[in-house]
C-alpha positions as CSV (number, residue, x, y, z in Angstrom):
1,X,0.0,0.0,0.0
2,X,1.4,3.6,-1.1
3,X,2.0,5.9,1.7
4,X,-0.7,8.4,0.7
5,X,-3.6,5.5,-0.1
6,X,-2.6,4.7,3.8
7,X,-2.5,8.0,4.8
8,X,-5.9,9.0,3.1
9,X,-7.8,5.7,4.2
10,X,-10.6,7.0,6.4
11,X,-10.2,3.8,8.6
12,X,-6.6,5.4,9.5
13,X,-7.8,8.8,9.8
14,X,-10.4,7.5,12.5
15,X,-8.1,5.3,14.6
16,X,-4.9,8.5,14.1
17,X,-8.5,10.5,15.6
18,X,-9.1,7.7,18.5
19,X,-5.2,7.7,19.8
20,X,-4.7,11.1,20.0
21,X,-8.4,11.4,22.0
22,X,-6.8,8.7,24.6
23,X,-3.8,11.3,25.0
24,X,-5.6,14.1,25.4
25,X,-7.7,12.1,28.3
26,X,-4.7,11.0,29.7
27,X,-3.1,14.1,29.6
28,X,-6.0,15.8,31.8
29,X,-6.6,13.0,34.1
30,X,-9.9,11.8,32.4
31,X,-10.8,8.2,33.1
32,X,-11.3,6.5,29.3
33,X,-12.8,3.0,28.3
34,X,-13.0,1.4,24.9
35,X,-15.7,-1.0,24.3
36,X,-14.8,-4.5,23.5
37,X,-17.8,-5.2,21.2
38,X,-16.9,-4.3,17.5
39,X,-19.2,-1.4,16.0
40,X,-20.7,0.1,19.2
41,X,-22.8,3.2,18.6
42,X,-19.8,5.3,20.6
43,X,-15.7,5.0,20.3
44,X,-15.2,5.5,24.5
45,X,-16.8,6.3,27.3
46,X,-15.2,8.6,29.8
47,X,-15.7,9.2,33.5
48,X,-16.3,13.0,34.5
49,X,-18.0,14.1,37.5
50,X,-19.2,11.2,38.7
51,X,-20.6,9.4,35.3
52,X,-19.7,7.6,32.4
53,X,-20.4,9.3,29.0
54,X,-20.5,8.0,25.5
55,X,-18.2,9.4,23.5
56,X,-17.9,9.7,19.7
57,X,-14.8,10.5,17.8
58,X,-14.4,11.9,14.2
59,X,-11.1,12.5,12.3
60,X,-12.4,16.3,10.7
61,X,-10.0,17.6,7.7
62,X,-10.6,21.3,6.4
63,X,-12.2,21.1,3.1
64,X,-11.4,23.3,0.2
65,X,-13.6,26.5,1.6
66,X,-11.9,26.0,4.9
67,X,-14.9,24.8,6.6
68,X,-14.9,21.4,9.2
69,X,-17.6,19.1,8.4
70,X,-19.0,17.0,11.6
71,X,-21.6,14.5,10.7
72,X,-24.6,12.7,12.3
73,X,-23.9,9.7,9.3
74,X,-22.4,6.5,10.6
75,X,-20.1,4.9,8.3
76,X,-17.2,5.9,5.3
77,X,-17.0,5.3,1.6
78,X,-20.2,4.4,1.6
79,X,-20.4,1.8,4.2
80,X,-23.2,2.8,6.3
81,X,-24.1,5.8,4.6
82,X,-27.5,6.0,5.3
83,X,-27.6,5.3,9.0
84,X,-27.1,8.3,11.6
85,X,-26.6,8.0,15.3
86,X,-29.7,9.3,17.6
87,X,-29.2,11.4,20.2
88,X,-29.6,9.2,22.5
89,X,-26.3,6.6,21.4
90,X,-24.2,9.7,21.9
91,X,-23.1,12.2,24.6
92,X,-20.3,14.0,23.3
93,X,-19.1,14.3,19.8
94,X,-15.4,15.7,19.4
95,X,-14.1,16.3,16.2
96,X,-10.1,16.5,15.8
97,X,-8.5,18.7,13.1
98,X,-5.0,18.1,11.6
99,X,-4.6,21.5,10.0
100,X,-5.4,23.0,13.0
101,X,-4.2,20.3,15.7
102,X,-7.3,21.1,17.9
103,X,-10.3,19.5,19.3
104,X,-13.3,20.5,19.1
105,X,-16.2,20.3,21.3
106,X,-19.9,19.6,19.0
107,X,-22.9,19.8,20.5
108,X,-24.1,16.4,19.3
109,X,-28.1,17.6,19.3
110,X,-28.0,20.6,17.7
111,X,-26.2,19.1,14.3
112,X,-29.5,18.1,12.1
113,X,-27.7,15.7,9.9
114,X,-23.9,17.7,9.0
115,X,-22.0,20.9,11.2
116,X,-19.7,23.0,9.3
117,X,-17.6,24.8,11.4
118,X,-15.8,27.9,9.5
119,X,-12.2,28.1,10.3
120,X,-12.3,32.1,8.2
121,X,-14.8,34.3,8.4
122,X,-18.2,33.7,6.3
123,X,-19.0,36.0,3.6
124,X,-22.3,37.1,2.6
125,X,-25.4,34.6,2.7
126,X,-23.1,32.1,4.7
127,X,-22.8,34.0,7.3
128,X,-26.3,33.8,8.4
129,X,-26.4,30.0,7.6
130,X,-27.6,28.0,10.9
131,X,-25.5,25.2,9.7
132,X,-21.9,27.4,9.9
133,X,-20.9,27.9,13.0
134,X,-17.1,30.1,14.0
135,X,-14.7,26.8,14.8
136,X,-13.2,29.0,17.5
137,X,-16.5,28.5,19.5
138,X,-16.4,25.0,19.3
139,X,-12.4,24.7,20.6
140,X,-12.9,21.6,23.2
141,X,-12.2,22.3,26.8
142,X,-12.1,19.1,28.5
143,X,-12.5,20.7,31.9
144,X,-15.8,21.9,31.2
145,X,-17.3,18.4,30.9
């Protein structure tokens, strides 16, 4: 396998997105478990105040307008593509960037089916689109879980 087929295989991506989560845990003394099961509805649970949460964790790259997309869809390349999680299978979604190196924090109820998160300022008509939010607001604090 070339080294940029590896690199670009969304499989990688997600597990690249799932070690660097684990870090960032460790890193601020969050308790993290990984299910055992293959294809739970959540990537980890975490222990914060006092309770477990279910966690989801998305590998996010800026597309060409410089925009984050975070989706509801389970699935990649198809696999999936027509399934999305409720808002019930999922606590927290957090969505990492590699242009960026940051984490972000998405409010998993108030994404319909897809998030965009502008990393520039929106011009005209997008800037009153509900679905574009500033990325700067969504910057993941882990201490205020």
């Amino acid at each position: 396998m070339s080294d940029k087929r590896y690199t670009e295989d969304p499989r990688i991506k997600g597990e690249i997105a799932e070690h660097l989560f684990v870090i960032e845990c460790l890193k601020n003394k969050i308790e993290i478990t990984k299910p055992l099961q293959q294809n739970p509805r959540y990537d980890f649970l975490i222990f914060k105040n006092g309770l477990w949460k279910k966690v989801q964790v998305k590998y996010a790259s800026l597309n060409k307008n410089g925009r984050i997309s975070v989706s509801k869809v389970k699935g990649q390349n198809g696999r999936d593509k027509n399934l999305t999680y409720q808002d019930e299978e999922i606590d927290y979604m957090f969505a990492y960037n590699p242009e960026t190196n940051k984490w972000y924090d998405i409010p998993f109820r108030d994404i319909k089916r897809c998030l965009l998160l502008n990393t520039i300022g929106a011009k005209g008509k997008q800037a009153n689109n509900k679905n574009i939010r500033k990325a700067e607001d969504y910057i993941l604090n882990l201490d205020n879980l």
